[in-house]
KELO-868950 format. One record per atom (N, C-alpha, C): residue number from 1; atom name; x, y, z. Coordinates in nm, 4 decimals. Atoms other than C-alpha are relative to their C-alpha. Example, Ala and Ser with C-alpha at 12.3 -4.5 7.8 and 13.67 -1.06 7.14 Angstrom:
   seq   atom          X          Y          Z
     1      N     0.0890    -0.1190     0.0000
     1     CA     1.2300    -0.4500     0.7800
     1      C     0.0900     0.1200     0.0000
     2      N    -0.0820    -0.1190    -0.0060
     2     CA     1.3670    -0.1060     0.7140
     2      C    -0.0770     0.1090     0.0730
This chain:
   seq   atom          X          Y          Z
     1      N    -0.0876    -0.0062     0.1151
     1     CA    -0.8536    -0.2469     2.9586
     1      C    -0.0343     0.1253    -0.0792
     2      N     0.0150    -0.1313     0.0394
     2     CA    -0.8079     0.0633     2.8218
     2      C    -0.0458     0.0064    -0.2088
     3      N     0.0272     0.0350     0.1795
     3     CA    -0.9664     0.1301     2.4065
     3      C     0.0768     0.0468    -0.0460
     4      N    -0.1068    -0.0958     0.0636
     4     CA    -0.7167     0.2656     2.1630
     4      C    -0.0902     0.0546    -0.1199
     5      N     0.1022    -0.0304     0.0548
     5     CA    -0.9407     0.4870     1.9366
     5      C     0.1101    -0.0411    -0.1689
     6      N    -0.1460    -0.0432     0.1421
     6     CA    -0.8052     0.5093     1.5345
     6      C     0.0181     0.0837    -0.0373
     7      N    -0.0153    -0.1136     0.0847
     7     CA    -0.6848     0.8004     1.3403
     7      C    -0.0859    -0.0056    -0.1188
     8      N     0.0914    -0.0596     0.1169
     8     CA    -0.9840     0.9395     1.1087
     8      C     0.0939     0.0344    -0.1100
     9      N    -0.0836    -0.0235     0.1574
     9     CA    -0.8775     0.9311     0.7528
     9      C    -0.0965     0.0734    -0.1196
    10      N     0.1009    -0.0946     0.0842
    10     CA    -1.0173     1.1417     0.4499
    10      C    -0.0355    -0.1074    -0.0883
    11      N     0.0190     0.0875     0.0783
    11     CA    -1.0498     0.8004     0.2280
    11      C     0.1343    -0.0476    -0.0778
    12      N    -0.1065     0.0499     0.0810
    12     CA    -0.8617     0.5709     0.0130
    12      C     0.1571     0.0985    -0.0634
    13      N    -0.0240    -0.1026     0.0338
    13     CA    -0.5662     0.6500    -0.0550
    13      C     0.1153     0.0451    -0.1737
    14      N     0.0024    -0.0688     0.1655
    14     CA    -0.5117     0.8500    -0.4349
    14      C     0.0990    -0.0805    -0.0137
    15      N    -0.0970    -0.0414     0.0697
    15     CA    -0.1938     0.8066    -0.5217
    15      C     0.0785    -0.2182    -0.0084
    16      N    -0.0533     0.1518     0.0196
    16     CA    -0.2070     0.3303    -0.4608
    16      C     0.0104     0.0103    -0.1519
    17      N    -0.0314     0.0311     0.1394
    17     CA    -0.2356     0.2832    -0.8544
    17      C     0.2070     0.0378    -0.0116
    18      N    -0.1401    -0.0310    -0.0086
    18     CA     0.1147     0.4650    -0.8406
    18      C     0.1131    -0.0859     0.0062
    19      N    -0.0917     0.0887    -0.0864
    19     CA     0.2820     0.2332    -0.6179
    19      C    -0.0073    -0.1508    -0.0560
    20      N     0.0228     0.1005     0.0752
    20     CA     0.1203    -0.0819    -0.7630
    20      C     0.0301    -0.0522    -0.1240
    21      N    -0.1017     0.0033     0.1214
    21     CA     0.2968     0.0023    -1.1082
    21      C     0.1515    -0.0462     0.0311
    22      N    -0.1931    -0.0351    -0.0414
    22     CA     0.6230     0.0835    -0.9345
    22      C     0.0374    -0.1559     0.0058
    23      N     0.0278     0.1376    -0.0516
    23     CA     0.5735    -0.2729    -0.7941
    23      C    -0.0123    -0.1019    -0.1206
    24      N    -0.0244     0.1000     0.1735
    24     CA     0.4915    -0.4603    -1.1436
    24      C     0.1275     0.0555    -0.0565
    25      N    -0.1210    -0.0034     0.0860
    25     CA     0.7330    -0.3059    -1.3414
    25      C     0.1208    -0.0819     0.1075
    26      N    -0.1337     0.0389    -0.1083
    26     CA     1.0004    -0.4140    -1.0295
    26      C     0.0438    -0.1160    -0.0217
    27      N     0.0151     0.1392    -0.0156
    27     CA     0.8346    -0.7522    -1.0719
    27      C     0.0741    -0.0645    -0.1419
    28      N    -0.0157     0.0578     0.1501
    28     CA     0.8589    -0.7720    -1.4564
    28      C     0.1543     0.0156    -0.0118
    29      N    -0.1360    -0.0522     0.0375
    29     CA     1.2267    -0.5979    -1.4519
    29      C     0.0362    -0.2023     0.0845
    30      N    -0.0594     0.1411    -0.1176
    30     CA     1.3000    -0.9204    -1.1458
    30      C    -0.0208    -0.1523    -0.0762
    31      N     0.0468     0.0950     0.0786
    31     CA     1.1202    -1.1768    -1.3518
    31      C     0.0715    -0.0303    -0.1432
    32      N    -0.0702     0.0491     0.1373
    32     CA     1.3002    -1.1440    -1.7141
    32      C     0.1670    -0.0391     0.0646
    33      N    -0.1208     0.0211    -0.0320
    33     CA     1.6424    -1.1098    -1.4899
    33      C     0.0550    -0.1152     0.0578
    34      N    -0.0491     0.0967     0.0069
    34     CA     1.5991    -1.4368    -1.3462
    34      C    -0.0668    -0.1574    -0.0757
    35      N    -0.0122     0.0872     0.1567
    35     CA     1.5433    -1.6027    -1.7061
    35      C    -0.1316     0.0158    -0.0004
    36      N     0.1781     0.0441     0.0777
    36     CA     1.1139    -1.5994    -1.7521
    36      C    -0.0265     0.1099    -0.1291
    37      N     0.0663    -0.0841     0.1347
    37     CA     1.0076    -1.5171    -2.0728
    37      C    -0.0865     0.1141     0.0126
    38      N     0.1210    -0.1531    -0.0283
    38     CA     0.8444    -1.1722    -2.1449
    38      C    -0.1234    -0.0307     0.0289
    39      N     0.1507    -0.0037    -0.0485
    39     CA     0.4758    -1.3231    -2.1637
    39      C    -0.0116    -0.0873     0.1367
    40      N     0.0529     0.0186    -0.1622
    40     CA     0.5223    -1.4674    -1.8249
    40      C     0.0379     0.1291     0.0757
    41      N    -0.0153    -0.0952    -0.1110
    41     CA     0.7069    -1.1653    -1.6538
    41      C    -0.1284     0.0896    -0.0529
    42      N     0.0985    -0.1001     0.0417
    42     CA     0.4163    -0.9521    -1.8254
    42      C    -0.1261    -0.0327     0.1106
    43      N     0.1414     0.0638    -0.0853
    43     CA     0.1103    -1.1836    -1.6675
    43      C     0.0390    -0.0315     0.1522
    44      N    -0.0672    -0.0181    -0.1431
    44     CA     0.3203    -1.1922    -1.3513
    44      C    -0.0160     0.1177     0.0205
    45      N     0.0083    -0.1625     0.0096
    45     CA     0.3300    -0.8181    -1.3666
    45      C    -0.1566     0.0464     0.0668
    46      N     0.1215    -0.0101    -0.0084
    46     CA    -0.0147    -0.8019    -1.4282
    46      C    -0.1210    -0.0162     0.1184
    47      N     0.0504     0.0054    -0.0761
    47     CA    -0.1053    -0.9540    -1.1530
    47      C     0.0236     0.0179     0.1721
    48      N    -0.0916    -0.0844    -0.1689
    48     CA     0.1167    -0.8021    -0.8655
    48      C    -0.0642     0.1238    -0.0195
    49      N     0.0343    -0.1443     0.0402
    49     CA    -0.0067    -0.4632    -1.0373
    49      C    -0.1747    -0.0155     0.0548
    50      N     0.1941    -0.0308    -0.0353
    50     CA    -0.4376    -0.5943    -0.9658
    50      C     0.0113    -0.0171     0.1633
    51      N     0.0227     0.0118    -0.1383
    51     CA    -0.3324    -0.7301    -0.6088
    51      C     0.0420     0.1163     0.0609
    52      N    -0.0789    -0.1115    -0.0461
    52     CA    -0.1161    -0.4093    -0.5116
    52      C    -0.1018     0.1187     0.0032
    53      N     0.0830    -0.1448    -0.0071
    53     CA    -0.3851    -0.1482    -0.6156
    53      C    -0.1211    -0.0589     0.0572
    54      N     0.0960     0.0752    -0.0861
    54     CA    -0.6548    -0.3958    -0.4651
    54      C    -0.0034     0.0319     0.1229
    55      N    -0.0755     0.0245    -0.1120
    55     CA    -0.5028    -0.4379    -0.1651
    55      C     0.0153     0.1760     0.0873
    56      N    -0.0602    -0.1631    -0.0557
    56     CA    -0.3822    -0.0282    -0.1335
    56      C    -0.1373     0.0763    -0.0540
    57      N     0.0851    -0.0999     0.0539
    57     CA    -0.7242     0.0976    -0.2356
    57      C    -0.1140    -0.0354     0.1176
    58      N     0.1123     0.0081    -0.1248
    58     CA    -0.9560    -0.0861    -0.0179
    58      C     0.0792    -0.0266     0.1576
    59      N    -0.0529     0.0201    -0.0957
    59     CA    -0.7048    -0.1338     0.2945
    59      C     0.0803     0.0929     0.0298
    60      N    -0.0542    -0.0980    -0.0664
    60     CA    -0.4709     0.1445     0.3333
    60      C    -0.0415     0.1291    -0.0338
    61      N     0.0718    -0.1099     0.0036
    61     CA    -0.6129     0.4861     0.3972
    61      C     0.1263     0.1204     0.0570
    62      N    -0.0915    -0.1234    -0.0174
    62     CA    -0.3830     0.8180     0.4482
    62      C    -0.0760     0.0638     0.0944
    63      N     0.0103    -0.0964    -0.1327
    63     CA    -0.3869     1.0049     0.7812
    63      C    -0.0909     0.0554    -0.0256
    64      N     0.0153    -0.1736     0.0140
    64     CA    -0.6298     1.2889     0.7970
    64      C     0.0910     0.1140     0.0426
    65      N    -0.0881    -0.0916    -0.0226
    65     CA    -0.4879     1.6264     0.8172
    65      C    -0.0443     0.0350     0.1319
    66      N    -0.0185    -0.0657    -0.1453
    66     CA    -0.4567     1.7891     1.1640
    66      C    -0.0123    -0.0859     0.1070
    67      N    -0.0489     0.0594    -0.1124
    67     CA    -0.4186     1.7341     1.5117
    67      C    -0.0837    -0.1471     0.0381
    68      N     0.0357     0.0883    -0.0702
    68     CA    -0.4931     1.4274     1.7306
    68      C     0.0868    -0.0146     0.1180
    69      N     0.0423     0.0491    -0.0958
    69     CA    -0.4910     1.2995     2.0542
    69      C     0.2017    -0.0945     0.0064
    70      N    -0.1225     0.0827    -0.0001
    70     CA    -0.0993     1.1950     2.1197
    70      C     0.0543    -0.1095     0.1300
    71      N     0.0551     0.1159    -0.1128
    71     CA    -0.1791     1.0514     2.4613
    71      C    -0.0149    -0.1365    -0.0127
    72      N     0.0630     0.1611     0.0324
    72     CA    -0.1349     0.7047     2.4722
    72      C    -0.0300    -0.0805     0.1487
    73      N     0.0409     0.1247    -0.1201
    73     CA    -0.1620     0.6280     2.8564
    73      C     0.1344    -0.0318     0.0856
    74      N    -0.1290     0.0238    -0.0364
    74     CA     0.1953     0.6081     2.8998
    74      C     0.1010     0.0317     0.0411
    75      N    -0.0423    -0.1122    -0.0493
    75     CA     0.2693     0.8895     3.1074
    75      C     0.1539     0.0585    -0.0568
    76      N    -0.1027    -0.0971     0.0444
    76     CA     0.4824     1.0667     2.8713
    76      C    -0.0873     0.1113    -0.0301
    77      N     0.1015    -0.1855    -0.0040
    77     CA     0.4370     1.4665     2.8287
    77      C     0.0840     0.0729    -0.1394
């Protein structure tokens, strides 16, 4: 059985906090629209916004830059 190696990454990657906002606010906008009061869509918010940058800080990592290995075994050229 053949190994599949992984793509080396430079670390976490910067720019989750970003996305994890984008994501609360989405939640909070989704949450008052179908009827929850502001201090629930807020603490709803709140906590899509700790799992999202949680989640995208220690688990998804951004490519490194340059080449690799496009070979997968599967005799394409």
């Amino acid at each position: 059985m053949d190994h599949h190696d992984h793509i080396e990454s430079d670390g976490p990657f910067p720019g989750g906090w970003l996305w994890a906002l984008v994501a609360a606010v989405v939640t909070a906008a989704l949450a008052r629209w179908f009827g929850a009061p502001i201090t629930g869509s807020v603490v709803l918010a709140l906590g899509v916004f700790v799992v999202f940058s949680v989640l995208l800080a220690q688990f998804w990592e951004a490519p490194a830059s340059g080449d690799h290995d496009h070979d997968h075994g599967h005799g394409h050229h």
